[in-house]
C-alpha positions in Angstrom: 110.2 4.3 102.1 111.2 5.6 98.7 109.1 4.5 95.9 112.3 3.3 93.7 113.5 -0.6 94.1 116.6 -1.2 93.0 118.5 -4.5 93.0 121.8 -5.8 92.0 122.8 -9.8 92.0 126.1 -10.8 90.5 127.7 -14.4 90.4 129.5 -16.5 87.9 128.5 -19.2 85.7 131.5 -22.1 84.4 130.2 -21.7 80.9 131.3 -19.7 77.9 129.9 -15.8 77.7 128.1 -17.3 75.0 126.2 -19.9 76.0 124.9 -18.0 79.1 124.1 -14.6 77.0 122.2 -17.2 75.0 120.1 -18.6 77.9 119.7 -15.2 79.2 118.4 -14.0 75.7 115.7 -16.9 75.4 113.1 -15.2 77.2 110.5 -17.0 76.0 112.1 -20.2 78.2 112.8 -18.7 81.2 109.5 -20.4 82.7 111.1 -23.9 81.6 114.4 -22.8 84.0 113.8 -20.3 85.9 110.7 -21.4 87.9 109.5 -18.1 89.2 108.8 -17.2 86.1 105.7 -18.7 85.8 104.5 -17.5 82.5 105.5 -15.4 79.3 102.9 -14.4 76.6 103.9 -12.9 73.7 102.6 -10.1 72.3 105.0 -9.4 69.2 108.5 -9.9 68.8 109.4 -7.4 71.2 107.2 -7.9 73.7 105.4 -10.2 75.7 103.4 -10.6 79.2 105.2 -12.3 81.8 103.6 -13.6 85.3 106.2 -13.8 88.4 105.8 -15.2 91.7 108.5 -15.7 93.7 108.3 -17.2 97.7 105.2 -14.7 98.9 101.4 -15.5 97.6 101.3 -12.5 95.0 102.0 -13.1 91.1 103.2 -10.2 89.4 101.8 -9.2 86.0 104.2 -6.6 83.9 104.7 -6.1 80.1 108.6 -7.2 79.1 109.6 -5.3 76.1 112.6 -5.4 74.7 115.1 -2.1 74.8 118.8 -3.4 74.3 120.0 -6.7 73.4 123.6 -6.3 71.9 125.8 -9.6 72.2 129.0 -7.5 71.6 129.0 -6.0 74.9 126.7 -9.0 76.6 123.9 -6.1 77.5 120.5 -7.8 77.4 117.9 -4.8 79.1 114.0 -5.0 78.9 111.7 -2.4 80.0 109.1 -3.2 82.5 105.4 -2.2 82.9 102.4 -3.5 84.5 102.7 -4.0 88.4 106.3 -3.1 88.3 107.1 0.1 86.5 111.1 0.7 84.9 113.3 -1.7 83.5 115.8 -5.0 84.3 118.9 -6.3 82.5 121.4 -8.8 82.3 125.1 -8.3 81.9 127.0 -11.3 80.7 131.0 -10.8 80.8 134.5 -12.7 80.4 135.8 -13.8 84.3 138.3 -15.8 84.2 140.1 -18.2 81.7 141.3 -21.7 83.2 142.4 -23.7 80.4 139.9 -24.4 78.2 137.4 -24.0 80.8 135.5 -20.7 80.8 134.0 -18.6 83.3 131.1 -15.7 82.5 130.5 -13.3 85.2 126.8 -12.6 85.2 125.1 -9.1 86.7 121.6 -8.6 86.9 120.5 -4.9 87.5 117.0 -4.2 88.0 115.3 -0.4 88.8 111.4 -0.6 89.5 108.6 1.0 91.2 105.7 -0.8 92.1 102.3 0.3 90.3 100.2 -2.8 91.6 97.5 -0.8 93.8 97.6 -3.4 96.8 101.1 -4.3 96.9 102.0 -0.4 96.3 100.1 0.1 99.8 101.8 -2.9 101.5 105.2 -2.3 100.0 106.8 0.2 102.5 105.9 -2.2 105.5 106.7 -5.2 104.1 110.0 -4.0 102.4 112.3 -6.8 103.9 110.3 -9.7 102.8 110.2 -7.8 99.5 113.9 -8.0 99.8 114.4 -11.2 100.8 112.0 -12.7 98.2 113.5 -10.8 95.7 117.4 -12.4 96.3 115.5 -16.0 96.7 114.1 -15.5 93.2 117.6 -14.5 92.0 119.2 -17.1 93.7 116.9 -19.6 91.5 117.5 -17.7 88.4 121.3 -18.7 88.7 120.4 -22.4 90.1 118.3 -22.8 87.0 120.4 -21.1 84.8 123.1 -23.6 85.8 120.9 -26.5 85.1 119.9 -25.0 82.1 123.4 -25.1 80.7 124.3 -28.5 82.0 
């Protein structure tokens, strides 16, 4: 099983591309959305610590610091470190125009190896439900997100 995770989730949002870059920029209220995200400390205004626990009894503890966050191109990209090592970002884009109703295409890229000791030994034999828990937590972040737009 190679060390390297990597995850893509795409789906679209009926909101302007800058409403949802905005939501997706607000870390710091991801926990009042996006309910896997149970916590974010911050540590400066780069960074801050952020606990995640999705479906399966283990709550993640990583570092989220800030590397790219350009509105221009809708790039929002943070650099993990903790029990997950590497980085995950959004993508926020134009889909499709319908009157004066907007649609933003949203892509969420994430490349990580896990550092947590326990769950580094586990990881290869439990790599499906690591899957599977990983697309139910994104399949939240785009319900909450949703909900958090109205």
């Amino acid at each position: 099983m190679p060390r390297l995770w990597r995850f893509a989730h795409d789906w679209l949002v009926p909101a302007s591309v800058e409403d949802v870059y905005a939501v997706c920029a607000a870390v710091d209220a991801y926990p009042t959305w996006w309910r896997e995200i149970r916590s974010i400390e911050r540590v400066d205004a780069e960074s801050g610590w952020a606990e995640v626990r999705s479906v399966l009894p283990y709550t993640l503890r990583m570092l989220i610091t800030r590397e790219v966050e350009d509105e221009a191109t809708g790039r929002l990209r943070v650099r993990l470190e903790g029990d997950l090592t590497g980085w995950a970002e959004f993508r926020v884009s134009p889909s499709a125009k319908e009157g004066a109703n907007s649609v933003a295409a949203v892509a969420f890229r994430q490349e990580v190896e896990v550092t947590a000791p326990l769950l580094g030994r586990v990881a290869p034999a439990l790599a499906p439900a690591l899957r599977a828990n990983h697309a139910w937590m994104m399949r939240s972040c785009r319900d909450g997100m949703l909900r958090a737009l109205g």
